[in-house]
N, C-alpha and C positions, 0 to 999 in steps of 0.2 A: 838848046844852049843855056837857056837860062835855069835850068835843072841843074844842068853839069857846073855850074858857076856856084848855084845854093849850094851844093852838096861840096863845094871846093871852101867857100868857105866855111860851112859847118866841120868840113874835119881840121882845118887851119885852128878854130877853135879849142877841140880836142886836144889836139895832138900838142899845142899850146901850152894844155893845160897845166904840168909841173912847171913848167917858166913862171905863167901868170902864180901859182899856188905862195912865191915866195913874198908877193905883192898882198897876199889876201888879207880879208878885214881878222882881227882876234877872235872875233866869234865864232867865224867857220871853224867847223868841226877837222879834227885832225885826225883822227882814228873811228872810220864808219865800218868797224869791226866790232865795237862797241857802243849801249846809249851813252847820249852824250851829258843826258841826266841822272839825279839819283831816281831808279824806278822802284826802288829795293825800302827805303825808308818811307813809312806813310806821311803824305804832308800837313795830315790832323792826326797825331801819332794818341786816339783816345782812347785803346787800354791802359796806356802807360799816364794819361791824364785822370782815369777812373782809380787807377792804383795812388797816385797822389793827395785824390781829392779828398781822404778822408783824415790824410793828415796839415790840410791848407788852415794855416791860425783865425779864427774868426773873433777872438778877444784875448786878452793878458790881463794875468790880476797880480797884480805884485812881481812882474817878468813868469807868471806860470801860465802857460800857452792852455787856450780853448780851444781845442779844432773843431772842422767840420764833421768828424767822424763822433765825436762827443755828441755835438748836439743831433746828427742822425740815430744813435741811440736813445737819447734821450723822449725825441720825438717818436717811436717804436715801442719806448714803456707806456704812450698815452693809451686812454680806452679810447675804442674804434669812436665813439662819436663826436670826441675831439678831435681827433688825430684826420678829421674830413674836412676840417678849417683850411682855408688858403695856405698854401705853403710858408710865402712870407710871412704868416700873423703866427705862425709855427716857431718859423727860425725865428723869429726876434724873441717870441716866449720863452721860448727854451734857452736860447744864450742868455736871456737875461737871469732865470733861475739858476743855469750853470755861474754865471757871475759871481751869484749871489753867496753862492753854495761854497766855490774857492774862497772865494774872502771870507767864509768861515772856518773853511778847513784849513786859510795859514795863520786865521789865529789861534785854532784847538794848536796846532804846532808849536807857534810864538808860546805858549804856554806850557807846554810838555805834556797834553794830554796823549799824544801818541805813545807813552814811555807807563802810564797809566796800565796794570797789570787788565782789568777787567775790560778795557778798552782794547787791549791788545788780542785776547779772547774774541771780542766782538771781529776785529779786523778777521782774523783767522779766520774764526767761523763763517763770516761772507766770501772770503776766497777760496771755503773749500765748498762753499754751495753754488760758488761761479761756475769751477772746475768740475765736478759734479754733474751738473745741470749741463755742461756741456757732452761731455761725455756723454752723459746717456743720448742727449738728441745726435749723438754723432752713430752710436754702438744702436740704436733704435732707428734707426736711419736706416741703415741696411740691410734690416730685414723687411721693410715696405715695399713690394713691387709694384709698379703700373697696374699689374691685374688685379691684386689685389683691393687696390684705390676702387677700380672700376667696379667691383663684386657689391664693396661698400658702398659705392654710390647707389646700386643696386636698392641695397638692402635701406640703407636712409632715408633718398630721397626720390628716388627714380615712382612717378606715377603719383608724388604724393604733395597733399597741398605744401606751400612754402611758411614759413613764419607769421607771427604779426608782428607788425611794424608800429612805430605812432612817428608822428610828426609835431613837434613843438616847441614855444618858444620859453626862454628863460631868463632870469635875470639873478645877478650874482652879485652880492654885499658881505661886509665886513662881518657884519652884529645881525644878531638877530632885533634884534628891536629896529633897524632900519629894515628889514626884510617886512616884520609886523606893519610897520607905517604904508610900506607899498602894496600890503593887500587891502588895507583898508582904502587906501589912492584909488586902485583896480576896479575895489566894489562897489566905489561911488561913483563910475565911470568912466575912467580916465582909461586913455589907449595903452595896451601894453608896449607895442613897439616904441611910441614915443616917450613912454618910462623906462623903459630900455635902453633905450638910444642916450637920457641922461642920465641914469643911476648904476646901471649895469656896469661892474668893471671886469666883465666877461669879453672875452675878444668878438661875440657874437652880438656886441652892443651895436655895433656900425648895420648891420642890419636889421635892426629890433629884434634883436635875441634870439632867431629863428636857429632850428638848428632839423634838417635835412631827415628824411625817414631812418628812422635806426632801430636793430631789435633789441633784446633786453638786455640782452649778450653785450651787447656795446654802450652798456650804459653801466655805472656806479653803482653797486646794489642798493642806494637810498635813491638815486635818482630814479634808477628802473621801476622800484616798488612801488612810488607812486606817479609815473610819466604814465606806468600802463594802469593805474585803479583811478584814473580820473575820466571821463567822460568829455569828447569833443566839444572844445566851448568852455569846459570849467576850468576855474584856476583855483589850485591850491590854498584851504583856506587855512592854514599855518603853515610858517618858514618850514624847509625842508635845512635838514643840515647834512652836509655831505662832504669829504675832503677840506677841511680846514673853515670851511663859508656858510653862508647861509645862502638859500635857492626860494626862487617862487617861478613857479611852473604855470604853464597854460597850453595843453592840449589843443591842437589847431584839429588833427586827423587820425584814423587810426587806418590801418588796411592788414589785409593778407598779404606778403609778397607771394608771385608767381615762385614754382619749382623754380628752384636756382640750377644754372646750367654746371656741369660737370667742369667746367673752366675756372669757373666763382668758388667752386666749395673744395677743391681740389686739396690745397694747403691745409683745409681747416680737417680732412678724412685723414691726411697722411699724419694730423697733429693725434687726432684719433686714435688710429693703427699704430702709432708709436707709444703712443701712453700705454696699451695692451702690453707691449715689449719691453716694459718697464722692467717688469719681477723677474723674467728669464735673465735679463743682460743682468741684473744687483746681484742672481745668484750663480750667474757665471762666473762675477768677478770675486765673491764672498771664497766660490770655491778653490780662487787660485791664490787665495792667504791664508797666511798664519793668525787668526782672532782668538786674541785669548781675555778674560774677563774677569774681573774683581770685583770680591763685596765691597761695600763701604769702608771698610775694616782695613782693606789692602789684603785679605786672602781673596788667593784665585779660586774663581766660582766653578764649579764642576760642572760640567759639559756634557755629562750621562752618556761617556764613551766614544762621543762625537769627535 
């Protein structure tokens, strides 16, 4: 009986059920023929925040907008052994040079140097070596396969020792004659990182100037030339000048890196293989124009039937 009585009330409930529905709270769901949520929109929607993020303003100079996309270019024109600095010591670098750089270009403007014949030239000629330079890596792109990379990997590094490396520390001044003062500091025995740490206006001053194993490749052609002819332990005994500064070096290590894996060098085969690609793509596109050629004089130069 007491079965027959559960089962009396459980369909009392049921059967209830459209009566009580008129009473129900707003939240219950009214259509469970459908979610009741959005499942369709993502609720971290981060393609569409990767697509934004390069144009998010990160400074203004005169109302002319800096973005983030600015300064991720900007940080991509460093050499590799800058460009291994903390990220933050990055951004702040680089907006502050972008800063720098607008507040000079709205006063070439303020002044009418963009109206300037020779400067106008100048502009061209860098828009057509942007446009250019893309094109090819785009028309060089396409002919690189997968297999191809791999053959090369082959043939480069597969089986064979890796680079040398050095590891060292720096410090960076205005003048040389303040570079001159801190070698003679050095050679009288003063610590370099703790001369570093005060005189360095290198962002690698906060750790005494250390700066991570790097090969040559990723170094300044003056910094390379003598980071690697100096011997573990020696410092530099004249200022080095290099990108605008003056440098004083000291060799902490030097090594071989191990073969580098097929993952690591990947970018740099396919940057390779496309340089190859270079002259077929220029004379693909040579052949689908009209070039014609003038002496100094203004006659057209003869082409010997070309």
């Amino acid at each position: 009986m007491k079965c027959l009585a559960s089962f009396a009330a459980l369909a009392a409930v049921l059967l209830a059920g459209p009566a009580m529905a008129q009473g129900a709270s707003p939240a219950a769901p009214t259509d469970l023929t459908r979610p009741q949520f959005d499942t369709e929109t993502p609720q971290y929607d981060v393609a569409s925040a990767m697509a934004k993020a390069p144009k998010t303003v990160v400074a203004e100079v005169d109302g002319r907008p800096i973005t983030l996309g600015d300064v991720g270019d900007a940080i991509r024109a460093l050499p590799m052994a800058i460009a291994q600095r903390p990220f933050d010591v990055l951004f702040r670098q680089a907006r502050e040079e972008l800063v720098q750089r607008q507040a000079l270009v709205v006063r070439a403007l303020q002044t009418g140097l963009d109206e300037d014949p020779a400067i106008k030239r100048k502009i061209q000629a860098e828009t057509n070596r942007i446009l250019s330079d893309a094109y090819l890596q785009q028309a060089t792109a396409a002919h690189v396969t997968e297999q191809m990379l791999l053959e090369a990997y082959d043939r480069v590094y597969k089986g064979k020792p890796g680079v040398d490396e050095v590891r060292f520390q720096l410090i960076l001044v205005a003048t040389q004659r303040e570079a001159s003062d801190i070698i003679k500091e050095l050679q009288g025995g003063a610590d370099f990182a703790t001369v570093a740490r005060r005189s360095s206006k290198d962002p690698t001053s906060v750790i005494g100037g250390e700066v991570a194993f790097v090969n040559r490749e990723g170094l300044t052609p003056e910094i390379g030339a003598v980071a690697f002819a100096l011997a573990p332990g020696e410092i530099t005994r004249y200022p080095v000048a290099a990108s605008g500064a003056w440098y004083v070096l000291k060799v902490e290590e030097r090594r071989q890196a191990e073969t580098p894996p097929f993952v690591v060098v990947r970018e740099a085969l396919r940057r390779y293989l496309q340089r190859q690609e270079v002259r077929p793509v220029v004379k693909a596109a040579l052949e689908q124009m009209t070039v014609r050629e003038y002496e100094i004089t203004g006659k057209e130069q003869s082409t010997g039937g070309q």
